[in-house]
KEKE-452694 format. One record per atom (N, C-alpha, C, O, CB): residue in one letter; x, y, z. Coordinates in pm, whole numbers, plus 50000, padded with zeros to 5 digits. Glycine has a CB too. Layout:
REM residues N
aXYZ
...
END
This chain:
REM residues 329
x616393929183111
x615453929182998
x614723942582993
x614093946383092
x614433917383009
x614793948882895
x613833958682844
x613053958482873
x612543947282873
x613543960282755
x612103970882927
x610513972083005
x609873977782903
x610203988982864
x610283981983151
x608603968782830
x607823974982751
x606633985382826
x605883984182923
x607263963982671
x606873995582733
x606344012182793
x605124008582830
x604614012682934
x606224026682678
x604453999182735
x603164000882690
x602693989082803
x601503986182801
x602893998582510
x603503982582893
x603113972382990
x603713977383112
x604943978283122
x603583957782954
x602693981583232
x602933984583392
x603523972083404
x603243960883361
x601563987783504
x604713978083495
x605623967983552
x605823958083638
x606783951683678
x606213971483580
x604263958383662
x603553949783802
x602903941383719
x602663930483771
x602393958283925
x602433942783578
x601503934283478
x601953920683481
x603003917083427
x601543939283323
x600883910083567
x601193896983460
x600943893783375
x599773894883339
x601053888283470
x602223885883266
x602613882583195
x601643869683147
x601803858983205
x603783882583229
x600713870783047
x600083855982989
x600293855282912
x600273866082854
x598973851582976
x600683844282829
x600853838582701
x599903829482713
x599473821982801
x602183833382662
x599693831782609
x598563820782529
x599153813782391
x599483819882289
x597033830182474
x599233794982422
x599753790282310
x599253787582208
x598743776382219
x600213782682323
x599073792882081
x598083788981948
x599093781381832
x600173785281787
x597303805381869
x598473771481807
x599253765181683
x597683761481586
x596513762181624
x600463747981740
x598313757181443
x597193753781334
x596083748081380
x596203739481468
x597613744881231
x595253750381349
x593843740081372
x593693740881554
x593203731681620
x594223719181302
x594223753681610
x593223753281785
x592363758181793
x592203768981738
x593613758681911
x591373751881870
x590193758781930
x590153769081938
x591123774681989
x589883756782028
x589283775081903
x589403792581913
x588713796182043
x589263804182118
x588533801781776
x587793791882069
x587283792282205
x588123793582323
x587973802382407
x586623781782223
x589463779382329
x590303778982414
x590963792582446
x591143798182554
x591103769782376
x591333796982293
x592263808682332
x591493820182378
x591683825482488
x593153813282215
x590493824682282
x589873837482328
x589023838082418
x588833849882445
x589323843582244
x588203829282500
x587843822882643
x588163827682716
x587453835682775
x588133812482684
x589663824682755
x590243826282925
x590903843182857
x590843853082929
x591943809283009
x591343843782749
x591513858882683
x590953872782719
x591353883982748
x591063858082562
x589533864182696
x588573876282746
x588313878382848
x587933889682877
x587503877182714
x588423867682951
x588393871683125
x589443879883175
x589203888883255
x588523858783223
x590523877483137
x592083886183167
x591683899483116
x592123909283176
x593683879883069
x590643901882981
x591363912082934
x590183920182980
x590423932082998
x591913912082779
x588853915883004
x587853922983093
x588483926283247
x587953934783318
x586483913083106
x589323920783278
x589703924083448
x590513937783383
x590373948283447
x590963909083565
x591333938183262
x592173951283251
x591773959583227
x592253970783244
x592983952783186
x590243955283156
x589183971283158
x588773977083227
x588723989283211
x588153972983119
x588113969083374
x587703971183449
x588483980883551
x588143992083590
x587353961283470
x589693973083584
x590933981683643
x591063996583562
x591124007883611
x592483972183619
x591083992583432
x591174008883322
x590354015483384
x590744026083432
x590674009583145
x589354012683396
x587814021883394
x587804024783565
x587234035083603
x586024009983326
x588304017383646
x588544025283791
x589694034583796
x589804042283891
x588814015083911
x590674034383690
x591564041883715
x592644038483751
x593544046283783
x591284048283773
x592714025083753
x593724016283786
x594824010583656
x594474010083539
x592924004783851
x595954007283697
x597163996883589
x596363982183551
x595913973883629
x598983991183700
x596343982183419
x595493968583422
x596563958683494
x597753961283510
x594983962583252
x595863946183535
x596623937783598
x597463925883503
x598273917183535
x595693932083697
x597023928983404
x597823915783332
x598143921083159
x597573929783093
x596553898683335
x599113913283127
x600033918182988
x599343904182936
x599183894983017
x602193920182993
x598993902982816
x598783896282749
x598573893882626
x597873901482560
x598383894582782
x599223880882563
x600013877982433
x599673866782389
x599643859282486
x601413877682440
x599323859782274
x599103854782171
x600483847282131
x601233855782083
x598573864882085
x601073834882134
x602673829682063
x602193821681988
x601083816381991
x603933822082153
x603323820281890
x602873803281830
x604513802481772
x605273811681741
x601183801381664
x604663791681770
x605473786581659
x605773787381526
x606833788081465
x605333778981654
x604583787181491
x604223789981342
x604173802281304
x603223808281354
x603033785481303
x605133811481201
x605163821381119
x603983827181080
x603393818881010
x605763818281026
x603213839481091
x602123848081046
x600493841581096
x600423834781198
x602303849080871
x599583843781036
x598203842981126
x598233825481135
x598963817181081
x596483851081032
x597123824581224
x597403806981284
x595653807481263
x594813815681301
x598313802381510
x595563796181193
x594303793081154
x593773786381253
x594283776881313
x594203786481036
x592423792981277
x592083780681427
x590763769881341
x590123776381259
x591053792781632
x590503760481349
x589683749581299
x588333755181312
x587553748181248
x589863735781377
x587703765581372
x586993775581309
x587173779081169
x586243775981094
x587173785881374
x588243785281115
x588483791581039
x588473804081022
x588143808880914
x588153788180988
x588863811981133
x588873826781173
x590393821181235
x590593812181317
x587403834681294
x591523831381151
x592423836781204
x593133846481300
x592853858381317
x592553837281154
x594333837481374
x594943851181538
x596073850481480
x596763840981445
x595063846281755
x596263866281472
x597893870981473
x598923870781641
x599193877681739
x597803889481413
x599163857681582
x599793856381689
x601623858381741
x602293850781672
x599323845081700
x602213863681809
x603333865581828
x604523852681797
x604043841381806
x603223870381952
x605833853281765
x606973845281745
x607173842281932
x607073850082027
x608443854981642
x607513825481924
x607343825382054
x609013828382147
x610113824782103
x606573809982080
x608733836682295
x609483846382290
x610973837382402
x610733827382469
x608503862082351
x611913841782398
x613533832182455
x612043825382599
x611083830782654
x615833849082557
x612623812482603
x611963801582687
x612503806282810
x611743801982897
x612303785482651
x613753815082882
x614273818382979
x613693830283040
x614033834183152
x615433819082953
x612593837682948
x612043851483019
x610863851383119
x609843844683127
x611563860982911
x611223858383171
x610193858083314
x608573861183269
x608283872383228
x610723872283441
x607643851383279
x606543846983273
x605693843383378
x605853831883419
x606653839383211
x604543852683450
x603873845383517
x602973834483483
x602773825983570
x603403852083569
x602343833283363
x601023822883345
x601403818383191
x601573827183107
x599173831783359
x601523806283160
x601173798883042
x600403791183056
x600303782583143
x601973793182985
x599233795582898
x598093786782923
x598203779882758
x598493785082650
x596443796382974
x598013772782777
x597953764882641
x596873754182589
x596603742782627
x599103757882638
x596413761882491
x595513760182430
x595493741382399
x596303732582426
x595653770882315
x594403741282344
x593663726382265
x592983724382115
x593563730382024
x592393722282351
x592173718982092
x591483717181950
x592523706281878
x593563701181920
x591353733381854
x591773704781741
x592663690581642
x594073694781649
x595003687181674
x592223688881443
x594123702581634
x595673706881579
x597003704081737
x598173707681752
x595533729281521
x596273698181801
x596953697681933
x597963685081914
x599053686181969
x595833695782065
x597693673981847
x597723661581811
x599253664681717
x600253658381752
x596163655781730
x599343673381614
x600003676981561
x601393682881624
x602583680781602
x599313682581505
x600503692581728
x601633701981774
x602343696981875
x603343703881894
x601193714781819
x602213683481984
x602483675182041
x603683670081968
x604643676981999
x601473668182065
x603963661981894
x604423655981800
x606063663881739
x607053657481703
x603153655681701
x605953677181743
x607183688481788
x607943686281855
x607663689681970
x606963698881843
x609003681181843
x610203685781921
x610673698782000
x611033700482116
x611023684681845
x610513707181891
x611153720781921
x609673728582012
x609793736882102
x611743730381743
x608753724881976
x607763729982074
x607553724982196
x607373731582298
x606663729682029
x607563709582183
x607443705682338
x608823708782423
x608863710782545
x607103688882350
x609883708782337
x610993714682399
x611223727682470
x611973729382566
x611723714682320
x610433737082405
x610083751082449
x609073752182550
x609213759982644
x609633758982341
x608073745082537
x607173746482641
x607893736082803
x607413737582916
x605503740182564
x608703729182781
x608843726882884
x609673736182944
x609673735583067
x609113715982891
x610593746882878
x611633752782942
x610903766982959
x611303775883034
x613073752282858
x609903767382887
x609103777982940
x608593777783085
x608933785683173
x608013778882858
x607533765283100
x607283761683206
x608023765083338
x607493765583449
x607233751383183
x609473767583307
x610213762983420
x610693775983440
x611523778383528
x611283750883405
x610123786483347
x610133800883372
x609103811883400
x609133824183386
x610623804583284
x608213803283444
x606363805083444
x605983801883617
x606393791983679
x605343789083312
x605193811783670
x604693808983803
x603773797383791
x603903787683865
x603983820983866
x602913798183706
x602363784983663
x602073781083513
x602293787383410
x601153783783728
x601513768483532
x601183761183408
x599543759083377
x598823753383460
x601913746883419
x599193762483293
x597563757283238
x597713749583101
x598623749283018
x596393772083204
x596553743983107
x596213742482960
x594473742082960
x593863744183065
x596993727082891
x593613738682807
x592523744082825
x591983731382726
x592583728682622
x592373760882791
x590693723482774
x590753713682675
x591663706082675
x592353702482770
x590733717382569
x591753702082526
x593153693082497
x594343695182517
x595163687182561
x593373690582391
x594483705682487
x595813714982533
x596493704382638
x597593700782598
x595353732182621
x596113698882755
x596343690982825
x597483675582788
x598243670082868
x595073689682853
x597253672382652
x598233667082613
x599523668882542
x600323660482499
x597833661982579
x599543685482537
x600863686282438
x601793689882602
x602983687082619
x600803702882270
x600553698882742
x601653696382829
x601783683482876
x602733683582954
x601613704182932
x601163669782866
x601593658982938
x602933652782834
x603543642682867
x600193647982968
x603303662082684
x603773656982668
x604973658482671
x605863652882607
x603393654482617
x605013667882767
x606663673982812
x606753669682955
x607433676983028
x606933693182805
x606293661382997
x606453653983127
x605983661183246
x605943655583356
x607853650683149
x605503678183221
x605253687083320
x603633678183420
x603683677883543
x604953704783226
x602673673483364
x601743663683370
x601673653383491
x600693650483559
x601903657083256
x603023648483501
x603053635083558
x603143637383691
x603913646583720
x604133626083510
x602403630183810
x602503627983941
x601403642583950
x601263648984054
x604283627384017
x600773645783830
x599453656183916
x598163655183854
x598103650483741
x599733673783912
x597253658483904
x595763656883867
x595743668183791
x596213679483804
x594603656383986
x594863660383678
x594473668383543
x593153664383487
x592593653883517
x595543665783427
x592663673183406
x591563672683362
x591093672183181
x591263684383188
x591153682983433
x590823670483081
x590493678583020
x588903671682911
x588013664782960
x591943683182956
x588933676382754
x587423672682730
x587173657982806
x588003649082827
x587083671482551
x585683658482842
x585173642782918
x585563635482790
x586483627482810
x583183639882972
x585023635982633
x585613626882546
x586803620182541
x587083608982500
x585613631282459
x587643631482606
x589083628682546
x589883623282742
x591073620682758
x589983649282439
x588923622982846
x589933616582983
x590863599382952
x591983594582973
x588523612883145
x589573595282892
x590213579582886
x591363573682777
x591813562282769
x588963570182859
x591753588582675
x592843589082576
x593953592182607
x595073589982561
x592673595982487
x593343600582736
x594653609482842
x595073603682893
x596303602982889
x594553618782942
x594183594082989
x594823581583093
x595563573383029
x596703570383065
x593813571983163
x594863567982904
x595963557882849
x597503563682773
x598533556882780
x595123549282731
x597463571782730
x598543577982688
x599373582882779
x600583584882776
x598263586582615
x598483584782868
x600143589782983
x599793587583131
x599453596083213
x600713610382980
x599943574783144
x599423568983247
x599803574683428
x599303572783538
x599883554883211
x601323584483352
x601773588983514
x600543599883541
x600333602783659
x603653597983530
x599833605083455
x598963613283514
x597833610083580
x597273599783542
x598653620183442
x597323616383673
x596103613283724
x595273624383708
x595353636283741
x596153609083856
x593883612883611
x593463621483481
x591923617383556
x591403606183554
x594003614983280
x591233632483635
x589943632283658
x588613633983581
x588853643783511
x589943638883727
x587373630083554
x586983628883426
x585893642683490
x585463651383414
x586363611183358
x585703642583581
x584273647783566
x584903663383642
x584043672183638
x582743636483666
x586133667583703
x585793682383731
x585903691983582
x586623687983490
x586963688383856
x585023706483569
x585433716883506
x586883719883505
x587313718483390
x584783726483551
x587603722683571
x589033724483601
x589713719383753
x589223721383864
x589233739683586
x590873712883724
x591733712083824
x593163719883850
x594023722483766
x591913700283821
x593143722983997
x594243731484035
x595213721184124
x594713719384235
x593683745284123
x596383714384105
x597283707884146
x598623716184181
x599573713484107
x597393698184057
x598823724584269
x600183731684235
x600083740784180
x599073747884185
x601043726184169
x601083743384111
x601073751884017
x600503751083831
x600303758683737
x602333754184036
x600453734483869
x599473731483770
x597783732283729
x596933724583773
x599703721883770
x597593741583650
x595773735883658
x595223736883495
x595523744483403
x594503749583779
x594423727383504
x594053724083388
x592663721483395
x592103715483486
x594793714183339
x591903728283249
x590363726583284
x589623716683155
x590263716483050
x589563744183292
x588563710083158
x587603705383054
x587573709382957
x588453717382925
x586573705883070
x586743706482881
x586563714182687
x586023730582717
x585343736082803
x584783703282554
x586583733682619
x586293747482562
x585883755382651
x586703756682742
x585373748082461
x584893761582662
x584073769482732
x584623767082869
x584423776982940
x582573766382710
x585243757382932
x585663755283036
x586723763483086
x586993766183203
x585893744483035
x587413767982957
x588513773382979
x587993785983060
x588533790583161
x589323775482850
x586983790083006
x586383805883064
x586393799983245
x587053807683314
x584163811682979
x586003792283296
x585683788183424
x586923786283516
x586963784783638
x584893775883413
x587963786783422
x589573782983473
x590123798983530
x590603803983632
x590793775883310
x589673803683370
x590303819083394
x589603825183537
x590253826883640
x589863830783245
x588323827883525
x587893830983622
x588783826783751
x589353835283818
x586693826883613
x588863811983783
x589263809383891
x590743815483905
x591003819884016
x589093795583907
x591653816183815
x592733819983787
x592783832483844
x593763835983910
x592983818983663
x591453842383818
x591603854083825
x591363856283966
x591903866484009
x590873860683735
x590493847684073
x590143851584169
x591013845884229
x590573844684344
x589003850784200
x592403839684221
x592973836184254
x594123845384250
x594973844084338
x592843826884220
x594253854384160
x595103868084156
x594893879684266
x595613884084356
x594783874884021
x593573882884218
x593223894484246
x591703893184328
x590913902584331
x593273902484113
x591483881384386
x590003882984487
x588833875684426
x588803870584315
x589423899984503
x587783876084523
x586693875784437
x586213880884389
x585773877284279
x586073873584447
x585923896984462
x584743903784381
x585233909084263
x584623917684198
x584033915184455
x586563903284223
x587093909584101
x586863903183961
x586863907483846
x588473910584117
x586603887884036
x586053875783915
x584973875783922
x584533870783819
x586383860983918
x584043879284002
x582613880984024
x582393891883973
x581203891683940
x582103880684153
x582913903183941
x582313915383889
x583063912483735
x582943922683667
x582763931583986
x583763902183663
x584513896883534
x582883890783544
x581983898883567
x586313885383532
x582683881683532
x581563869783511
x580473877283484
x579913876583374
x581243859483639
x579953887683612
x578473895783558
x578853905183445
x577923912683415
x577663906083687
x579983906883373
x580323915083267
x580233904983142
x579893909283032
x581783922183289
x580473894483159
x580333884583078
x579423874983084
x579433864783015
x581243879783073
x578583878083168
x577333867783137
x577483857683172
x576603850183130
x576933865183017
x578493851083256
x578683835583308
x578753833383470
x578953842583548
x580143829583246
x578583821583503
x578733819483583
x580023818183620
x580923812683556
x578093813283595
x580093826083778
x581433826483872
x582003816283880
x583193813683861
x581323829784002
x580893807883918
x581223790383982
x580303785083889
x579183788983923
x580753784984174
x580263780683825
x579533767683753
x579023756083786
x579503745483744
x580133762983684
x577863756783875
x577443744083908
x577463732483858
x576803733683755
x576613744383925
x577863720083870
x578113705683846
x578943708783805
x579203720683785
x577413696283780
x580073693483763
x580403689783694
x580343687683532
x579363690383462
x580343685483748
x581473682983490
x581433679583312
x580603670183292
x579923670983190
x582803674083236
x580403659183377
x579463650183344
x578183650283311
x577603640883257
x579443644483412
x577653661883343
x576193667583329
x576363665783181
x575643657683123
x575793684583392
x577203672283120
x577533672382960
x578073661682898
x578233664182779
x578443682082924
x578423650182929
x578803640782830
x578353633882801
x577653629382893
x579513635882829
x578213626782679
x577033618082613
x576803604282682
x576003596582627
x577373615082455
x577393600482791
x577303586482866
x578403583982978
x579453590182964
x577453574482757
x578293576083081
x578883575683183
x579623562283176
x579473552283246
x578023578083290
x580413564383077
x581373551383104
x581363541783176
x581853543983287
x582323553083134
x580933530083155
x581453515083227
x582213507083238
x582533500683338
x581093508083220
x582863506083047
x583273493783013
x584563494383040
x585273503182991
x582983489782886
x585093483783131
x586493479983084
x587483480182980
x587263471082900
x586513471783089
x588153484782960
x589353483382867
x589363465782793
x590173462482706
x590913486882978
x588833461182822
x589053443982814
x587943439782743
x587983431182655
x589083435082964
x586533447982792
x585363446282748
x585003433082854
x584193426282792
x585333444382579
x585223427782966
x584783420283027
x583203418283015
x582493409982959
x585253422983132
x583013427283078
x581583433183154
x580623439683076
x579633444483131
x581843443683260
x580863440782904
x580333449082853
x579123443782841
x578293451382791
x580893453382755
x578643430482879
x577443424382817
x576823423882952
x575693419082952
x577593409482727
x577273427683069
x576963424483163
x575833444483188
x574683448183212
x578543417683259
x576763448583169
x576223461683177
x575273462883094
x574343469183144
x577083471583157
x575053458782967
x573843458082854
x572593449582929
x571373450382910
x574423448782695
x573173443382996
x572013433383086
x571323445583180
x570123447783162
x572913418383209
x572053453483278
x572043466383372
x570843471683289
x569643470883314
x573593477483381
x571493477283180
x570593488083138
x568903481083088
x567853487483073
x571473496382998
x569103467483073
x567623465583035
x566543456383136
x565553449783101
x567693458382892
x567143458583276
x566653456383383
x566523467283475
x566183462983585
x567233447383425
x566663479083473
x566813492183580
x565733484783698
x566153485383813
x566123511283501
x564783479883683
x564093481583791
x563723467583878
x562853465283962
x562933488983746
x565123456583801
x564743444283835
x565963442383968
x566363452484027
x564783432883690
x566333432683994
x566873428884096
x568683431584057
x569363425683973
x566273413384126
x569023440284132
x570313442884062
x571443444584183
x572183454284199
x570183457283963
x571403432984261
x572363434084383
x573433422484346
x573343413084268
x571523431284545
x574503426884434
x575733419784375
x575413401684352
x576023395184267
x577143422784497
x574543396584427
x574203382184417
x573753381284250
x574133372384174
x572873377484537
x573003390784218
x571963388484071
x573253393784037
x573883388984131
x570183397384020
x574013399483979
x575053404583927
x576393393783893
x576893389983787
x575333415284022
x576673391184022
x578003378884022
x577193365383960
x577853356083913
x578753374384218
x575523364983966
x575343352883863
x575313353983753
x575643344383683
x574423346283868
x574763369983679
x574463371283578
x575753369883507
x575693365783391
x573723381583566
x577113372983565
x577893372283509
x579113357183496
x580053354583422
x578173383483548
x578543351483591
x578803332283583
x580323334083686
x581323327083672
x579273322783350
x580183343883777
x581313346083843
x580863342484058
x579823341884124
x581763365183783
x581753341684077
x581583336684266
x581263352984295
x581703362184226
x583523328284383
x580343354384420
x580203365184439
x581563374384474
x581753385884434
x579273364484524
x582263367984540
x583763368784586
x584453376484444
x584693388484444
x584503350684626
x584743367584321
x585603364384281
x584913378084185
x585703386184136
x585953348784253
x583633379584166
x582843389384095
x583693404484152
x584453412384096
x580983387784142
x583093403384296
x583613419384368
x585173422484323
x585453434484310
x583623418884570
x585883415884305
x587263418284277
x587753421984152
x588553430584116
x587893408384305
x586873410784075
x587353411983948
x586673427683853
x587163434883767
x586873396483878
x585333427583926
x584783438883877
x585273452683854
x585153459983755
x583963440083939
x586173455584029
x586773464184029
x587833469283971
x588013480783930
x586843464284095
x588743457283971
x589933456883891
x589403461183755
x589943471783724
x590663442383890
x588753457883685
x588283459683537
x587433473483506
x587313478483394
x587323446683500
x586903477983620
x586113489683577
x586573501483685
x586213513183666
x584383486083578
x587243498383781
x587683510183883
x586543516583971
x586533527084036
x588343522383799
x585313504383949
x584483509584029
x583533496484100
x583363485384050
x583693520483943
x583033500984220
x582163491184273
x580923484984187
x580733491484084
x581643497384389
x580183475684199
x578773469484131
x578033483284188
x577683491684105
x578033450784202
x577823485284310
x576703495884389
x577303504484290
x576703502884184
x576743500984582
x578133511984280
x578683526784250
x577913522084077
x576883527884042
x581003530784275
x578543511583986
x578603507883881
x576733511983875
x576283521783814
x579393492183864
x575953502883946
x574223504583894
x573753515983925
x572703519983875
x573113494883959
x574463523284014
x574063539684056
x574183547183932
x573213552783880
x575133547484176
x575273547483888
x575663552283751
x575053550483603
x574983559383518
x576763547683741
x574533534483587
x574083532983475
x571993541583514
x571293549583451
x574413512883429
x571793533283652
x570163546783670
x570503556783623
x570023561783521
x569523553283829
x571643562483706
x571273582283647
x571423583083513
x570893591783444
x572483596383705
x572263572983467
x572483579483286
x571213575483206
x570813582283112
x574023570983183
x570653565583242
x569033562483182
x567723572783234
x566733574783165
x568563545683242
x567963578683371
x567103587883402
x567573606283322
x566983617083322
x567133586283582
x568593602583277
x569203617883271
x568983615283125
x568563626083083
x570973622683335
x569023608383044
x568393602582899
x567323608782905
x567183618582831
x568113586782872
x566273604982993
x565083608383010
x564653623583033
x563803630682979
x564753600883106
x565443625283119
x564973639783163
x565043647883023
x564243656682991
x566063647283291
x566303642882933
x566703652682846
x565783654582726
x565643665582673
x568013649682804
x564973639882674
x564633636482590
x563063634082594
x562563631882484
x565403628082566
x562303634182693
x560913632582698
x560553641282847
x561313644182939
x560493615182694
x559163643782831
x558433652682958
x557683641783006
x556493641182975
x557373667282918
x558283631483089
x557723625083207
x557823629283307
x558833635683337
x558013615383230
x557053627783372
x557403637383496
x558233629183592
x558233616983586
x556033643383578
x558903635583676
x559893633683728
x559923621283813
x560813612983796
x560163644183783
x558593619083942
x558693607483969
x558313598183884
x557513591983954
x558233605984062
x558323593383791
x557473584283672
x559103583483651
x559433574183726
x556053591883526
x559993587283602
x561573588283590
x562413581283682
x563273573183646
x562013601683603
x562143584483803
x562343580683907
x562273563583961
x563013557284037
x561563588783957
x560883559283874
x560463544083929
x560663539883812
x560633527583800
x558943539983995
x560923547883693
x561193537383600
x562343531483584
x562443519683551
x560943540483494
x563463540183609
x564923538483636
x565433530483742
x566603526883749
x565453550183657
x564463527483831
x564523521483960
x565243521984050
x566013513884102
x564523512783960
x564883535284073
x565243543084189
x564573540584321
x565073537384429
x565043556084158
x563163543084282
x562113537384363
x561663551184430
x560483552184465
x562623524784472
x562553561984450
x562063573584499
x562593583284394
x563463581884308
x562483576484648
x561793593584426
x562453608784321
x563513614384427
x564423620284370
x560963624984275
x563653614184590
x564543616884649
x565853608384634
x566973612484605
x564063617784754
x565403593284667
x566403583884599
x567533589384493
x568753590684508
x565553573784524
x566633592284370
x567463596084201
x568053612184229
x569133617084196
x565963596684023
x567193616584284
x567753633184364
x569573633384424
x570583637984371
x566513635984553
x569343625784559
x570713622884598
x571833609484507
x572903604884545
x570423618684759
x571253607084412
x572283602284325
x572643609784176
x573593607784101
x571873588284301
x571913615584168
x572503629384066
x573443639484115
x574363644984054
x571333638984022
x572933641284269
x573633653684306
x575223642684371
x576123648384434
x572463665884454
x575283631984350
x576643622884402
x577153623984277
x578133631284265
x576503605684463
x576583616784150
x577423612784029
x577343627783912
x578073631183819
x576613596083952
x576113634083972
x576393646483832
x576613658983863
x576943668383791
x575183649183730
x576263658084054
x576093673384083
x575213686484078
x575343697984121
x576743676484038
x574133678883996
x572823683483976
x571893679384011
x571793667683975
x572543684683889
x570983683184072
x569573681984101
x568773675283982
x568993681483877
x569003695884134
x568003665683968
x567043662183797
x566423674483760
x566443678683644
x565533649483801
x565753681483875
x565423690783781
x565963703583770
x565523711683688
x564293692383788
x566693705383830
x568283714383719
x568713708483625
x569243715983543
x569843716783784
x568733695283591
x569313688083482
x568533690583384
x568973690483269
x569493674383498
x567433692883408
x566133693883292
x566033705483268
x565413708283166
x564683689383326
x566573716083348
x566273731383283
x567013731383224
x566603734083111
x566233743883343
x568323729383226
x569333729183139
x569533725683016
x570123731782927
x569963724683176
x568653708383015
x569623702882913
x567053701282858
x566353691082865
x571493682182977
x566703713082822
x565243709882836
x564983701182673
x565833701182584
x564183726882862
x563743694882664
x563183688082577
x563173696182446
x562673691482344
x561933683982626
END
């Protein structure tokens, strides 16, 4: 194959997949981390480290659901040597899934690629070339429990920023993607090389917590809806008696027959289950009114502010009051 002049011969190779209606974020995100490491390298005097390209399927500019257009490249023989495909997300993912000739390409790409990403949603057009199955994946917290059910061989984590399985890794919504690249990058070329990318860009290296810090509620309910009235009971008792005895009655079940069935239906313990519904009523709080913190604490029924402390930093990864600078009144 022909050596483009204009690409050092050591350059990895990224493609980035854009079809109608993607996130624009997704693409130009992890875009701009690659393409700040090639400045940086420029500006020491160095070969930038990575070639990077724009494909799509689709003929001339690709509208992203923004509505700001990328001229993006014809996508190039599925047999050429590729270190990184990352593939994008947004509405139009739903669509581009649904392709034959694309999921057909991306899988034979794949299989010409040191690795595989996707960013966001992106995550389902690769689960839908089977590349997905038998590895941990990630993508928007909205969209884990659409993932799980749709393609059940995957094991679909809700709450990391990005997961690295192999040669597979895949990160959360949007902005996440930036947190992938990074890792991507320090995974190339070091740290202080993604650490000196990040203070050029204003982000964090490592991103403290989890996605969960960000999603509008911490899931309970069963698929079945068993328990859904049972959990509505949870939330309007935080500070009443909420141990598996009050629980397996409230719900007209043997304590026995409760612990089992619970799990089976929600994939999680009663303890784990009331830990979860406190922090999401205290993290309500933090977000939405200036009580002060222990007042938060006993109302949620925690009973301590250290108590609700070490169960934020279990289920969200944050401290309450990092949660509150963050997400402030």
């Amino acid at each position: 194959m022909p050596i483009d002049p204009q690409i050092p011969p050591n350059a990895r190779r990224v493609e980035f997949l854009a079809f109608p209606d993607v996130q624009l974020l997704d693409v130009t995100g992890p875009l701009q981390v690659l393409a700040s490491a090639n400045r940086l390298a420029e500006d020491a005097g160095q070969p930038p480290p990575y070639a990077l390209k724009v494909v799509s399927a689709v003929p001339g500019p690709i509208v992203s659901s923004a509505g700001l257009a990328l001229l993006a490249e014809p996508l190039p023989p599925p047999d050429q040597p590729l270190d990184t495909l990352i593939v994008a997300g947004g509405v139009g993912v739903h669509v581009a899934r649904t392709d034959p000739g694309l999921v057909d390409w991306v899988t034979r790409r794949a299989a010409s690629a040191r690795r595989i990403t996707s960013v966001c949603t992106g995550a389902f057009l690769l689960a839908s070339t089977g590349l997905l199955d038998g590895h941990r994946a990630t993508t928007h917290w909205s969209r884990c429990a659409e993932l799980a059910a749709a393609f059940p061989a995957v094991r679909v984590e809700k709450d990391p920023i990005y997961v690295n399985d192999g040669n597979v890794w895949t990160s959360a919504g949007v902005t996440a993607g930036i947190d992938m690249a990074l890792a991507l990058l320090e995974a190339d070329h070091g740290r202080a090389v993604a650490n000196a990318v990040a203070r050029q860009l204003v982000v964090f290296a490592k991103r403290p917590g989890g996605q969960a810090q960000f999603s509008a509620g911490l899931a309970l309910s069963g698929s079945d809806g068993t328990f859904d009235s049972l959990h509505g009971w949870m939330r309007r008792n935080l500070r009443g008696n909420l141990t598996v005895p009050a629980l397996a009655e409230q719900a007209g079940m043997s304590e026995r027959s409760f612990l089992r069935h619970y799990r089976q239906v929600t994939g999680a313990t009663p303890a784990r289950a009331v830990e979860r519904v406190r922090v999401e009523a205290a993290r309500q709080a933090l977000g939405e009114t200036s009580l002060p913190v222990k007042r938060i604490a006993r109302d949620c029924g925690f009973g301590s502010e250290e108590t609700m402390r070490r169960s934020f930093l279990r289920v969200l990864a944050v401290p309450p009051h990092a949660y509150r600078e963050r997400f402030p009144v």
